[in-house]
C-alpha positions in Angstrom: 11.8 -31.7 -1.6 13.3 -29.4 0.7 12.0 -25.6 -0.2 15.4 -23.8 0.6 16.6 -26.1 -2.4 14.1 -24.0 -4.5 15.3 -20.4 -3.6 17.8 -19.4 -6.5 21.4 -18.4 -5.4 22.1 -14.4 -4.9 26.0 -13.6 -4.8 26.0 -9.7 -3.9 24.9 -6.0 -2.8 25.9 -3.3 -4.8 26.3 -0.9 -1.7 25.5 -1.2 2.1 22.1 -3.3 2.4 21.3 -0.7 5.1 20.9 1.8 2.1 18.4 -0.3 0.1 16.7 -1.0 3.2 15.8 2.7 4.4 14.7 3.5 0.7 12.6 0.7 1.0 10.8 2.0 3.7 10.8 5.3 2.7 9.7 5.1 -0.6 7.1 2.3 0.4 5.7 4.4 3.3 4.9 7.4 0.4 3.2 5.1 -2.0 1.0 3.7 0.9 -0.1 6.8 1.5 -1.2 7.4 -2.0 -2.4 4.1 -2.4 -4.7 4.2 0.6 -5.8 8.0 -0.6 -6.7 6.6 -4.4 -8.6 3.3 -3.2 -10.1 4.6 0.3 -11.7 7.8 -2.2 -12.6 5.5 -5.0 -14.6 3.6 -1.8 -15.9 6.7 -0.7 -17.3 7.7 -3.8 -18.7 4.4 -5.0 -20.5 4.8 -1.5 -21.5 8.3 -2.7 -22.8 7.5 -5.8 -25.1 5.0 -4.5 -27.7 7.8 -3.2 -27.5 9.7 -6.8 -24.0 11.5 -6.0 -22.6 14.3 -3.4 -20.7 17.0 -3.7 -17.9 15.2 -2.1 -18.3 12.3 -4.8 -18.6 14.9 -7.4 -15.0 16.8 -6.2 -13.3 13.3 -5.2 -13.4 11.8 -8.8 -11.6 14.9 -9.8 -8.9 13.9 -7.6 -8.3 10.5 -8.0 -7.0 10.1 -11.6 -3.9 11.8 -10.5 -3.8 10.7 -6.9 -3.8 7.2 -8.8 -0.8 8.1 -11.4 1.0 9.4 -8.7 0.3 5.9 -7.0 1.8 3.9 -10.1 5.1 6.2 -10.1 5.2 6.3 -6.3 5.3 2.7 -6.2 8.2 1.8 -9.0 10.6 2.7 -6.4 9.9 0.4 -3.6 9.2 -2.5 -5.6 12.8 -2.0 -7.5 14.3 -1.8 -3.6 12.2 -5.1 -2.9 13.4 -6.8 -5.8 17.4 -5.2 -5.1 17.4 -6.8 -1.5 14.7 -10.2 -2.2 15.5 -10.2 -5.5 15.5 -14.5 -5.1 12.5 -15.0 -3.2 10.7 -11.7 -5.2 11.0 -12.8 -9.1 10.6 -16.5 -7.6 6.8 -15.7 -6.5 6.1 -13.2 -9.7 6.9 -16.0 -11.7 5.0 -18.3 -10.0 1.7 -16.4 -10.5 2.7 -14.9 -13.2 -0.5 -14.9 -15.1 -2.5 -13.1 -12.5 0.2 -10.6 -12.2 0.8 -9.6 -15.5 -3.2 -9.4 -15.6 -2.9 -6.9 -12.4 -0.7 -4.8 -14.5 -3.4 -4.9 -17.4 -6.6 -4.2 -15.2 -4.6 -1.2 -12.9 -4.4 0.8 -16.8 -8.2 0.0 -17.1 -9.1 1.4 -14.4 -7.0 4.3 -14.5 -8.8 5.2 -17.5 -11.9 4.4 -15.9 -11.5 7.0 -13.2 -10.8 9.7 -16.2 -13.9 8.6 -17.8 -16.1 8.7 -14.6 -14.7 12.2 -14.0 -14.7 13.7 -17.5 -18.2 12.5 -18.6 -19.5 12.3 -14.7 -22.4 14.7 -16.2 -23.2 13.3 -19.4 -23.2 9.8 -18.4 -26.3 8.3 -16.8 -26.8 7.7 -13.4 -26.6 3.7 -13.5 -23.6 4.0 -16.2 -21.9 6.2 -13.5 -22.4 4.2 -10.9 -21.5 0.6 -12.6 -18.6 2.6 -13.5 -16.8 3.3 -10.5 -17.6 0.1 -8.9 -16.0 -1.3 -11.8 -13.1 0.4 -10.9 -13.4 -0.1 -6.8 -13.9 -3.6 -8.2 -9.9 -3.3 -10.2 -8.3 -1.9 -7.4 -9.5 -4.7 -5.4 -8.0 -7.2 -7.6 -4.9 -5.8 -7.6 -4.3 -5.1 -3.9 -5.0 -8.8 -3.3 -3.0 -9.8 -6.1 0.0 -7.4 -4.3 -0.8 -8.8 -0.9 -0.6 -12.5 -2.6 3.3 -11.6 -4.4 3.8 -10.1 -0.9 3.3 -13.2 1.1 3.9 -15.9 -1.2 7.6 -14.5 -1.7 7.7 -15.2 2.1 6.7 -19.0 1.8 9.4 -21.1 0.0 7.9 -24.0 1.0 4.3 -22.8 -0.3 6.3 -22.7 -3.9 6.2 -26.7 -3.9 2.5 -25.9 -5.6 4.7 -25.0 -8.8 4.9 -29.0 -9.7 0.8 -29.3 -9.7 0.6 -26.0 -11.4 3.5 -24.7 -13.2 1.3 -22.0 -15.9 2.0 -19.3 -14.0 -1.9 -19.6 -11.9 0.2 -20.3 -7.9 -1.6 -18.5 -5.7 -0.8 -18.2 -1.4 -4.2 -18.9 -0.9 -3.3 -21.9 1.9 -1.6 -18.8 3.7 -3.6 -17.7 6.6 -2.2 -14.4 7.2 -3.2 -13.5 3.5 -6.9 -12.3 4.3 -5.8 -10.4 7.7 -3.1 -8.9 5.8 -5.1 -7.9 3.0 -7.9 -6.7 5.1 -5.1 -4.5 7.3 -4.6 -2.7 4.2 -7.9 -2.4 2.8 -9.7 -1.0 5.8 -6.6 1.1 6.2 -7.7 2.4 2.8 -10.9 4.1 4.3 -9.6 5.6 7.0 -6.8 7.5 5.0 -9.5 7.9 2.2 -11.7 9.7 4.6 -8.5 12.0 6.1 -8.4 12.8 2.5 -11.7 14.4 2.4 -11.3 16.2 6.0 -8.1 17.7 4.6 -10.0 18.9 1.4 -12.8 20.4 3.2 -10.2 22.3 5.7 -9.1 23.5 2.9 -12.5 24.7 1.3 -13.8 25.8 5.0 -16.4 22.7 4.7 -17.6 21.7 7.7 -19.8 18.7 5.8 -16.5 17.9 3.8 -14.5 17.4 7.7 -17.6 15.7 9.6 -17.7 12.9 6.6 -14.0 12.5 6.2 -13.4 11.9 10.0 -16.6 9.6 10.3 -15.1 7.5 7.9 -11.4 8.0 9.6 -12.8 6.8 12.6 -14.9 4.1 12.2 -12.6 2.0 9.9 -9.5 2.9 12.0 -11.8 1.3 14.9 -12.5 -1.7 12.5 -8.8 -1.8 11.7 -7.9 -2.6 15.0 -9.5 -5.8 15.5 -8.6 -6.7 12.0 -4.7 -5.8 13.0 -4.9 -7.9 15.7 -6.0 -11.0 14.1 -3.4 -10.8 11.7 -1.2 -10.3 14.4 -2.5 -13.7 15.9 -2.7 -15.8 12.6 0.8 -15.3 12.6 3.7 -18.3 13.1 4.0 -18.5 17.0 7.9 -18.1 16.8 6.8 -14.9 13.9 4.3 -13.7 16.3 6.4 -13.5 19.7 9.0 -10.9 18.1 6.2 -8.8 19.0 5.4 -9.8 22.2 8.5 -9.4 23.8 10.9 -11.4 22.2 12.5 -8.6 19.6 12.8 -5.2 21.9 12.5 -3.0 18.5 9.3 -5.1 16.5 7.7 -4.9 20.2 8.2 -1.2 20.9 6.9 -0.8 17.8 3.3 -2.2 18.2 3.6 -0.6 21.7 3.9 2.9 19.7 1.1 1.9 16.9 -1.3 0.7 19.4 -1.2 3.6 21.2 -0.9 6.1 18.5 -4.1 4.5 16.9 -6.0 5.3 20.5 -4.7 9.0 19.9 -5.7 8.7 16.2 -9.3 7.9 17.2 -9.6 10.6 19.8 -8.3 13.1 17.2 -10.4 11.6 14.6 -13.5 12.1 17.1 -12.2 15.6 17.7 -12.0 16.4 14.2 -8.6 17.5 14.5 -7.3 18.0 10.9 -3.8 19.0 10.8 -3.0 16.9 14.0 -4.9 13.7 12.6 -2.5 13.6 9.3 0.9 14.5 11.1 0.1 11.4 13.3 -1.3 9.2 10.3 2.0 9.9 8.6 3.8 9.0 11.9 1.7 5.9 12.3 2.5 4.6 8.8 5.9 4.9 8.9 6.0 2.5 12.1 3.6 0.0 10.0 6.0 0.0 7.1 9.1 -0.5 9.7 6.7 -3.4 11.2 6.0 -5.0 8.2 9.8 -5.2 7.3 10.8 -6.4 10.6 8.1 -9.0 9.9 9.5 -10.1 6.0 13.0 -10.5 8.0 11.6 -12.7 9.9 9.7 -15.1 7.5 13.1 -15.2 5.6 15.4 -15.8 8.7 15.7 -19.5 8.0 16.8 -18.7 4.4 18.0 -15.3 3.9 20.1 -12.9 6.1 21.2 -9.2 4.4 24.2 -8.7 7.2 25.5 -12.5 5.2 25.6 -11.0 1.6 29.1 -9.6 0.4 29.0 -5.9 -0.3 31.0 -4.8 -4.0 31.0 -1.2 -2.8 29.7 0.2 -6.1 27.7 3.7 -5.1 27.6 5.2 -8.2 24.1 3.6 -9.4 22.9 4.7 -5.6 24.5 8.3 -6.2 22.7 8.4 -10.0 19.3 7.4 -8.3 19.3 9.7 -5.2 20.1 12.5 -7.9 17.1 11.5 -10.1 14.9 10.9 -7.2 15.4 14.2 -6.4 14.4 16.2 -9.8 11.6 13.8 -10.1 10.8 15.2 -6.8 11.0 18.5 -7.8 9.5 18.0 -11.4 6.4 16.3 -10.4 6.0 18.9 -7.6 6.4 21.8 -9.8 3.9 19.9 -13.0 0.9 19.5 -9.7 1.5 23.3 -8.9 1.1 24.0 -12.6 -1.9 22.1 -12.5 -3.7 23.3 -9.4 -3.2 27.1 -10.7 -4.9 26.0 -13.9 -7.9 24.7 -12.4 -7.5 20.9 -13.1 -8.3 20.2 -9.2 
């Protein structure tokens, strides 16, 4: 069977795709942030908690039940933009491991209960209860990043969906993909590094020199880690994938010119503890990921799926309604964590 035959037909765009496709990356850039912030922290204080607890673990799990509710809301939007623009190819792989993503959905509200219950009763429960706790949670997080990273990639691979006729219950994975594990790991080690920027920003703002020294040790050392890791995703790649970055697309290869060198910078700000410095650049950094990976997802879908070939309707006002909600949910959830910072809560 030929896998294009699989992809279901998609007739038009509402507005411009260039619209859809700068929220995408906007709105996917923000969530990756707080994603690598709530699992790189929940890392950090699993790691923590090992030796009987810190203060950092201590102040961390504070933190993280709303860093991670911020997370879930921060990522609706991208995922509704993925699903506006790859709507065929994005439903398509959600239904095809359907049964491990509904249970991702499940286990993500367990253990954002979990991280409420760690903090809340961190002093009443014992220490082995605390600890099997949050690794119980690191453990959730896990699940579900790899089940993201497996939606992710198997929406790139019509011809992986052929798997559907020796498994159609909704259990397809993209295992047989290997870019899945670099990918994965590019994220997860990512995690750390962000995680530990986290904790230098929180002890810049206490004055806490132990707070800065651990952040950045764990900033550095998995951003140095993330670079070999980058690169062998980068080489596990399809060779005709792979060369848009090595010359043969001027934009995807300026691109990794600019993150390869920013990460050297990174490093050598990281090393020089350079707080406010290492996050403008961070932000910078993944920004130019997020426009990598969807130069990449362009790429996989070339041979099936072109945005510049779908019809435009010219209908603006749903865009028009969203930008205006988007921006008193802004406003609304900045104004609720200013309410909740002068009370005390963290």
């Amino acid at each position: 069977m030929i896998p294009s035959s699989l992809i279901p037909a998609i007739n038009t765009f509402a507005v411009a795709p260039i619209w859809l496709e700068t929220l995408l990356v906007t709105t996917f850039a923000i969530h990756l942030l707080l994603m690598n912030i709530a699992l790189g922290g929940t890392v950090i204080v699993a790691c923590h908690s090992v030796g009987g607890g810190s203060k950092i673990s201590r102040d961390l799990s504070g933190k993280l039940p709303t860093i991670l509710a911020l997370v879930i809301n921060a990522g609706v939007p991208p995922l509704l933009f993925v699903k506006a623009i790859y709507a065929q190819f994005n439903y398509t792989s959600s239904v095809l491991m359907a049964v491990y993503w509904l249970a991702a959905v499940v286990a993500l509200l367990v253990g954002y209960y979990g991280l409420y219950w760690h903090y809340y009763r961190y002093e009443s429960m014992k220490d082995g209860g605390r600890k099997g706790l949050i690794f119980m949670v690191l453990c959730i997080l896990l699940y579900v990043g790899f089940m993201l990273s497996n939606n992710m990639t198997l929406m790139l691979r019509p011809d992986h969906w052929l798997a559907y006729f020796d498994n159609p219950n909704g259990l397809v994975l993209n295992l047989n993909d290997t870019a899945l594990l670099p990918r994965y790991l590019h994220f997860m080690v990512s995690a750390l590094a962000v995680g530990g920027l986290f904790v230098a920003i929180l002890g810049k703002r206490k004055s806490d020199q132990d707070y800065i020294a651990t952040g950045f040790k764990w900033f550095v050392w998995a951003t140095v880690v993330n670079i070999g890791v980058g690169l062998w995703f980068l080489m596990v790649l399809p060779r005709e994938i792979m060369l848009i970055f090595m010359g043969k697309d001027m934009l995807a290869t300026s691109l990794l010119g600019i993150g390869l060198v920013g990460t050297v910078i990174l490093i050598y700000a990281g090393m020089k503890q350079k707080v406010v410095l290492t996050s403008v650049l961070t932000v910078i950094m993944v920004y130019v990921m997020v426009l990598m990976r969807h130069l990449l997802r362009d790429a996989y879908l070339a041979p099936y799926f072109k945005v510049e070939d779908i019809p435009v309707t010219g209908q603006y006002s749903p865009l028009y309604l969203f930008l205006i909600s988007l921006v008193i949910g802004v406003i609304s959830i900045i104004y609720m964590l200013k309410l909740m910072c002068k009370s005390g809560r963290s």
